[in-house]
C-alpha positions in Angstrom: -26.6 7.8 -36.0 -24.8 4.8 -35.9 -25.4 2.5 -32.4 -21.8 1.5 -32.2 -20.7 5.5 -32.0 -20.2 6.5 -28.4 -19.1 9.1 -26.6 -15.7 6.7 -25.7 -15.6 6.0 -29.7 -15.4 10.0 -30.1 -12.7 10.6 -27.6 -10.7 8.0 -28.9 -10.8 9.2 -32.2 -9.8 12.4 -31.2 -6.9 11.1 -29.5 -5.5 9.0 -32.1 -5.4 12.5 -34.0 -3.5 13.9 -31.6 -5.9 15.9 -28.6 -4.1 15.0 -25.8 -6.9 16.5 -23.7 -9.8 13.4 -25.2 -7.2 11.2 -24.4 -6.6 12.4 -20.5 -10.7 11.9 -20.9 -10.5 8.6 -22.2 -8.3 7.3 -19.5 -9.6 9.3 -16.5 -11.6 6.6 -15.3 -9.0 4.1 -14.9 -6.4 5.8 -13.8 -7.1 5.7 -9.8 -7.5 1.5 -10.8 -4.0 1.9 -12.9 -2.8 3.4 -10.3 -3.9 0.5 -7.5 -2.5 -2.3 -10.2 0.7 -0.3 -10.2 1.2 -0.3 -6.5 0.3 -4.3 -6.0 2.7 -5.0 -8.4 5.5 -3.2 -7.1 5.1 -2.6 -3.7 6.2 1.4 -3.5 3.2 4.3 -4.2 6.1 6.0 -5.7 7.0 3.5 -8.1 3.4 3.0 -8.8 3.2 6.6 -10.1 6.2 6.5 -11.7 5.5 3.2 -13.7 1.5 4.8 -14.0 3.1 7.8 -16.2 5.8 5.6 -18.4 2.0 3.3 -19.1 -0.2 6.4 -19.8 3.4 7.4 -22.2 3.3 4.1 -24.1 -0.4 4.6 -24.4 -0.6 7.3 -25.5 2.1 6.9 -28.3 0.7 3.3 -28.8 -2.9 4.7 -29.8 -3.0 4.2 -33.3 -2.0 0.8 -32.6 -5.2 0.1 -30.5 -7.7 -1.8 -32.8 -10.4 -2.3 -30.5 -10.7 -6.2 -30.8 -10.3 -5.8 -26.3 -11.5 -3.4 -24.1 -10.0 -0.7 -23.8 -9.5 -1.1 -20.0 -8.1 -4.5 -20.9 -5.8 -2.8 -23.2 -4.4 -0.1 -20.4 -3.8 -3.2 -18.0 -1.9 -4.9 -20.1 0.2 -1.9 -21.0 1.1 -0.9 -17.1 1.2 -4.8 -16.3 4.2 -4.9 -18.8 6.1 -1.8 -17.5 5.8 -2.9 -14.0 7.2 -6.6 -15.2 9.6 -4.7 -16.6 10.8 -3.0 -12.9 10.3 -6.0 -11.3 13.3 -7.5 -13.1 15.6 -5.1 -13.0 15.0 -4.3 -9.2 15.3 -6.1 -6.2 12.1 -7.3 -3.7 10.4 -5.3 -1.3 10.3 -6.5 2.0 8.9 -5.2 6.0 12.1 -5.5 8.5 10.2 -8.9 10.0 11.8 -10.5 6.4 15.0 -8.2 6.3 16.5 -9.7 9.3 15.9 -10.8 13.3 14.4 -9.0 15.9 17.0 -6.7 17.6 18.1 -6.4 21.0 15.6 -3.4 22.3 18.1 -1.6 24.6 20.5 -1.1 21.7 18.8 1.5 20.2 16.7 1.5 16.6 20.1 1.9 14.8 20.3 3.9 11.3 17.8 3.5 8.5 18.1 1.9 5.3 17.7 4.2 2.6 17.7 2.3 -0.4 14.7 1.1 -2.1 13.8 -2.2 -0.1 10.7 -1.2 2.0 6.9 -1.8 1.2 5.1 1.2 1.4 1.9 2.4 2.8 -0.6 3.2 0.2 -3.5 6.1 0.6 -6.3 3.7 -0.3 -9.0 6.4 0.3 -7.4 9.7 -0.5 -7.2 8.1 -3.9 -10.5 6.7 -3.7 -9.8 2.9 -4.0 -13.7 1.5 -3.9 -14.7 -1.0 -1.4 -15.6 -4.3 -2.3 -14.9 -6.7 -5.5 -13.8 -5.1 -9.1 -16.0 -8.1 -10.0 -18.1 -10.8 -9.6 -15.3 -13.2 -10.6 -12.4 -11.8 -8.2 -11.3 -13.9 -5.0 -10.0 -10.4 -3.0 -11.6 -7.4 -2.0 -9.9 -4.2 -3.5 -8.9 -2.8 0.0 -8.5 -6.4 0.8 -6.3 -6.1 -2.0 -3.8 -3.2 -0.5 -3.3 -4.7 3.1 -0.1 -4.9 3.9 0.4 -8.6 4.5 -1.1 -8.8 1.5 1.4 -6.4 -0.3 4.0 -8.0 1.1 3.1 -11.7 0.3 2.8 -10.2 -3.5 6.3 -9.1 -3.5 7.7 -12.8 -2.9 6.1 -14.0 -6.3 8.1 -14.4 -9.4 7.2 -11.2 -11.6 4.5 -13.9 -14.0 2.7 -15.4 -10.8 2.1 -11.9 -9.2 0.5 -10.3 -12.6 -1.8 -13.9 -13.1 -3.1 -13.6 -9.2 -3.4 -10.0 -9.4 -5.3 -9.8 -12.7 -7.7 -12.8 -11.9 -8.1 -12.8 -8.6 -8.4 -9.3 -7.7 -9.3 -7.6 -10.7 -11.5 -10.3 -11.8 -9.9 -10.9 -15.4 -10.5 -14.1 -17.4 -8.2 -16.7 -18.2 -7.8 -15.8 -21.7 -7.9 -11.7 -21.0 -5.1 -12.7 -18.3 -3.1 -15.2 -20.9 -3.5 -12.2 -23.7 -2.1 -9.6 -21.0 0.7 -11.8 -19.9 1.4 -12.3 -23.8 1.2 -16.2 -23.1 -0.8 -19.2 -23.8 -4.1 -19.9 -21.3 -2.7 -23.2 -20.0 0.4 -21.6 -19.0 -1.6 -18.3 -17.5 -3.2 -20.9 -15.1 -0.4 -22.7 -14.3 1.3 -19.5 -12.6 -2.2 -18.6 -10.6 -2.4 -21.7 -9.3 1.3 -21.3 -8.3 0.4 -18.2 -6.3 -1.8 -19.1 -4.7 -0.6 -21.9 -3.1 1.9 -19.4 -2.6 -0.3 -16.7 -1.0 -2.3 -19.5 1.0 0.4 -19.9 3.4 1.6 -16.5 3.7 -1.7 -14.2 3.8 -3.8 -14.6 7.5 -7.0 -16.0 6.9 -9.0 -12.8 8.1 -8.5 -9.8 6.5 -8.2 -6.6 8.2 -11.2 -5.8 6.3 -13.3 -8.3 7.7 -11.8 -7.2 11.5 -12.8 -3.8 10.8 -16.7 -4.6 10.0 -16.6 -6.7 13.1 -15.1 -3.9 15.6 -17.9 -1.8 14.1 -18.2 2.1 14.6 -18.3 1.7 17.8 -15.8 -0.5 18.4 -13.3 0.9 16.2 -13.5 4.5 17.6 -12.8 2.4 21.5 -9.6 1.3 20.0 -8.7 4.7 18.3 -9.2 6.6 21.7 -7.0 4.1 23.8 -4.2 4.0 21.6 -3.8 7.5 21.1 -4.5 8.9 25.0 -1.8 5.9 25.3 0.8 7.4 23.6 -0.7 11.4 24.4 0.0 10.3 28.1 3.4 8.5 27.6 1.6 5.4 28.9 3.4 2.1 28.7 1.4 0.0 30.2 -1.8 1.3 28.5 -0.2 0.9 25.3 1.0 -3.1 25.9 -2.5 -3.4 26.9 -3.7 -3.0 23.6 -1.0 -5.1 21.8 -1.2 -8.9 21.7 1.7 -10.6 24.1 3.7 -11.3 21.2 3.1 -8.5 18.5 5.2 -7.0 16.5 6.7 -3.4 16.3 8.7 -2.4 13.1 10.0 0.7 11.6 10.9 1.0 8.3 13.0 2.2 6.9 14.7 1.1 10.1 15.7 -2.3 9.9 15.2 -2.5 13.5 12.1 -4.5 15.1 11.2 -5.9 18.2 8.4 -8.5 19.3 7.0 -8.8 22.4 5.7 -6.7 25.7 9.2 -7.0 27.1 11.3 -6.1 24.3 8.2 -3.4 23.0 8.3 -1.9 26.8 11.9 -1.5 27.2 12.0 0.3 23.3 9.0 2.6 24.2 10.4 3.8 27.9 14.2 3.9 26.3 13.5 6.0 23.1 10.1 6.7 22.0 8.5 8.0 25.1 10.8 11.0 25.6 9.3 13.0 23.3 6.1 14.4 23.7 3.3 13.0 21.0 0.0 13.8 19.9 -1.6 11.7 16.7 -4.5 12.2 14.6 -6.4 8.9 13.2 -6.6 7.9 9.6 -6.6 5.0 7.5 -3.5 3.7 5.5 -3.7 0.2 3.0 -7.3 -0.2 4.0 -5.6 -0.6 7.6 -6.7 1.7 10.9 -3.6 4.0 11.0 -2.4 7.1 13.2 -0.3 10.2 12.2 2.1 10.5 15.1 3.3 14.0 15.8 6.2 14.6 17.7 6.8 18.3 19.9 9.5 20.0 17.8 11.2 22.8 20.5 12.8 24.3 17.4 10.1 24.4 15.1 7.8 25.1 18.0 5.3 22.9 17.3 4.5 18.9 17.0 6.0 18.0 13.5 5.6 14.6 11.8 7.7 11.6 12.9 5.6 8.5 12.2 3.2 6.7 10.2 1.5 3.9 12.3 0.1 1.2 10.7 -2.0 -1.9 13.3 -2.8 -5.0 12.1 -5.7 -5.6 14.6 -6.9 -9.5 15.2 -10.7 -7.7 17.1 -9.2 -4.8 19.3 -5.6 -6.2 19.8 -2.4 -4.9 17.5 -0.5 -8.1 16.1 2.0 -5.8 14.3 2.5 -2.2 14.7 4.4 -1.0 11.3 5.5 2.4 12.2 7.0 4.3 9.0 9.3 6.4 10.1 11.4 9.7 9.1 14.7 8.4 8.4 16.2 11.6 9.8 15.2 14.4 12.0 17.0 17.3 10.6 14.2 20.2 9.8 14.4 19.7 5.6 14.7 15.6 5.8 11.0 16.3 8.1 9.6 18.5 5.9 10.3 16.4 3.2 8.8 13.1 5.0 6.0 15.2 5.8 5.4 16.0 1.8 6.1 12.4 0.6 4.2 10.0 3.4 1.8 12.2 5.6 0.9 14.6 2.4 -1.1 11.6 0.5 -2.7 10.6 3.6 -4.2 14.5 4.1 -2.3 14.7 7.6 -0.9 18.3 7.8 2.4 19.0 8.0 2.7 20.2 11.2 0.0 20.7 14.7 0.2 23.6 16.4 
């Protein structure tokens, strides 16, 4: 048999004659990778999926177009890197409250959310089973490195061009000519946008990673600061909950537009409004970030029901920013449906008994 006839070669024959089920094969083992591209671009999970399926789509109608002369991982990039420039220009940025305006007057209240489609969201890193490490030997950013929020959000103030180049090189590890032949442009001009984000990204992204803050905590460590903060917020105590934020952190709530920073303003939020209710929270992890499910006790419903998705940046075992996703609404179908959309790709249940 021929050497160059692989399984790969097989499938894609069969797709290009029209067995849809060789090509789901062909592409399985890109897609969670797709998926991650999709989301760094844009900002949203949900757009990510969307724009995911409208790639996959053009793929897939684009087959017989395919001549091999790239990869064909090369070849998918390109295709989902065009549909999210694509997005990015007909939509506006995405932002955390700290960039939509000030800090707000604490005993005012959180005010009403912001429903359109402004806020970075937090991404499920490893219920989708985003691999640790580099994608290569050539990128600059881990992959989980690569989700942080800060991160995210630094990525979202890039012209559409820039973000692609630093994504594609410096996270995914692409060349300069794959990344010129993805962006449909000459190398010279490819380079000239990375090196444009990342003097960009230099000034915006903290020098340590949350990546490189989590292998120093440790096991041990970690699990410390996991026990305080939730018998913090179990017990209602202020106090003990300051005591694990740094003097002048940050507490956001998207998509509140509301935030506060500092121990005064946080204290006066957290004794006003949050502390009334009764919590419990279960641990997880959310844009390669230590994050906590927070449950509030639901006398309706009879149970503790989902209110929050907390996000820390940690600098060692202190929160510098506390990005707490919220449900916009607490009417029974709004919570049910914030418990499908944010804590359901996370694998927090629904509900605690």
């Amino acid at each position: 048999m021929d050497a160059s006839w692989s399984p790969d070669r097989a499938l894609l024959d069969a797709a290009r004659r029209g067995d849809d089920e060789a090509f789901r094969r062909l592409v399985q083992p890109h897609r969670g990778g797709l998926h991650a591209h999709c989301y760094r671009m844009l900002g949203s999970v949900h757009d990510a999926e969307d724009a995911l399926q409208d790639a996959l789509v053009r793929a897939w109608r684009g087959l017989a177009r395919f001549e091999g002369r790239s990869s064909l991982r090369s070849w998918l990039y390109r295709i989902a890197t065009n549909v999210c420039l694509d997005r990015i220009s007909q939509r506006r940025q995405r932002v955390l409250p700290l960039d939509y305006g000030p800090a707000a007057d604490p005993a005012a209240g959180p005010g009403e959310p912001v429903i359109e489609s402004v806020w970075v969201e937090p991404y499920p890193d490893e219920r989708l089973g985003l691999p640790d490490g580099y994608a290569s030997p050539e990128a600059r950013y881990e992959q989980r490195e690569s989700v942080e929020l800060a991160f995210i959000v630094a990525l979202q103030t890039l012209p559409g061009t820039q973000r692609a180049a630093l994504i594609l090189r410096d996270v995914l590890g692409f060349s300069a000519r794959e990344t010129a032949d993805t962006l449909d442009t000459t190398v010279a001009s490819a380079n000239g946008a990375l090196r444009r984000a990342r003097k960009t990204l230099a000034r915006t992204v903290p020098a340590d990673s949350q990546q490189a803050n989590l292998r120093a905590l440790g096991d041990v460590g970690l699990r410390e600061v996991v026990e305080r903060y939730i018998g913090a917020w179990e017990r209602g105590d202020v106090d003990a909950i300051l005591e694990l934020l740094a003097e002048d952190a940050t507490f956001t709530m998207p998509p509140l537009p509301t935030w506060y920073r500092g121990h005064a303003a946080i204290a006066v939020f957290l004794s006003r409004f949050a502390l009334g209710d009764r919590w419990r929270l279960v641990a997880t992890r959310a844009s390669g970030q230590l994050a906590f499910g927070a449950y509030a006790w639901d006398p309706d419903a009879g149970s503790y029901t989902p209110l929050s998705l907390d996000v820390l940046t940690l600098d060692g075992a202190i929160a510098t920013d506390v990005t707490s996703f919220v449900a916009p609404y607490t009417r029974g179908a709004d919570r049910e449906r914030f418990a499908t959309d944010v804590f359901g790709p996370f694998g927090l249940p629904p509900e605690l008994d």
